[in-house]
N, C-alpha and C positions, 0 to 999 in steps of 0.2 A: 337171126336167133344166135346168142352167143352157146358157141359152144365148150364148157370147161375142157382145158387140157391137162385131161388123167394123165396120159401116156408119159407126157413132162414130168408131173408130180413123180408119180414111179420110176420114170430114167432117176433124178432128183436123189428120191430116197434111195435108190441102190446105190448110188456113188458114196451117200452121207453112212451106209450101213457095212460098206467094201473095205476094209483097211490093205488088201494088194490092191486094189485099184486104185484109191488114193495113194499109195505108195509110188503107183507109178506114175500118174498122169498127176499127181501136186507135188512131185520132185522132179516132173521134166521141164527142161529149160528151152526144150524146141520139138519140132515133130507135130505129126495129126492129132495128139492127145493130149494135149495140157491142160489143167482146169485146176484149183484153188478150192478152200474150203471156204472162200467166200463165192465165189462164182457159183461154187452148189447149192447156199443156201439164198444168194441172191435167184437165181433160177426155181428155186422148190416155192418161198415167198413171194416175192416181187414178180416176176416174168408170167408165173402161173395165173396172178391174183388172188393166191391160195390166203397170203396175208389177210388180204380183205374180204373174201368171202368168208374167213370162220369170224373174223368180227363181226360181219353183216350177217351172219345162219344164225345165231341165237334168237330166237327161240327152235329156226327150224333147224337140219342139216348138211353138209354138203357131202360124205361122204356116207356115214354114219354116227351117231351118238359116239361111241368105243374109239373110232380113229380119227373124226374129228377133235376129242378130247385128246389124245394122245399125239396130235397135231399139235394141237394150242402148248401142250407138257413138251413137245422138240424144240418148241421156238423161244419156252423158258429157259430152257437149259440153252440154249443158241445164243441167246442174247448176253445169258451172265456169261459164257466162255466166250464170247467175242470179245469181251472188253481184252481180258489177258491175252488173247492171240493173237491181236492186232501188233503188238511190237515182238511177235515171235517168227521164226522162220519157220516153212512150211515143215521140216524132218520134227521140228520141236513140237508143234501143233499136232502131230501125227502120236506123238505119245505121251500126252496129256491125259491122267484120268478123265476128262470130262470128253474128252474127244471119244473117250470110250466107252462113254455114258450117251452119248449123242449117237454112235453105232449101234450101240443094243436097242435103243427105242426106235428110231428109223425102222432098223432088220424086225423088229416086233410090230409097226404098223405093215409094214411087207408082208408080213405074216397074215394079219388079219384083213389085209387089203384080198390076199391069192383065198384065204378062207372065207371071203367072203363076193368069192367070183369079180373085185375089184380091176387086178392087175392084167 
């Protein structure tokens, strides 16, 4: 039986919703912690299968209506800021308005993930 890994999604969106954590683990250059604002949302979409299960949930759910929606609204915003932050440096990416638009929704399914006994 497969079983979804929540636990991932949520490590996931805490990294994408952190800006000291990103601060420090996507401006280290060596050590136990490095990770990338692609490596976080390849791990939240891809790794999860989170990608593919809110394509394939319509009509039903994978999380709930509210954060599944709010899922599919992270990956819009993910998608138009990936094109521009591909030729930027991880310090540049970090203070991007859009970067900081992709924090607040992340920390806002967190939100309704713990409000609704998810996380």
């Amino acid at each position: 039986m497969y079983e979804f890994p929540k636990d991932k999604v949520v490590e996931c969106l805490k990294e994408l919703a952190d800006e000291h954590y990103q601060r420090r683990v996507w401006l280290a250059t060596s050590g136990s912690e490095v990770s990338s604002f692609e490596e976080a949302v390849c791990g939240l979409f891809n790794d999860t299968g989170l990608a593919v299960d809110l394509e394939n949930a319509r009509p039903s759910v994978v999380f709930s209506l509210e954060i599944d929606e709010s899922l599919r609204q992270l990956r819009q915003v993910i998608t138009r800021a990936d094109r521009s932050f591909h030729a930027m440096p991880p310090a540049a990416v970090l203070e991007r308005p859009e970067m900081r638009e992709i924090r607040y929704i992340a920390a806002k399914i967190l939100a309704k993930m713990d409000q609704e006994g998810i996380s």
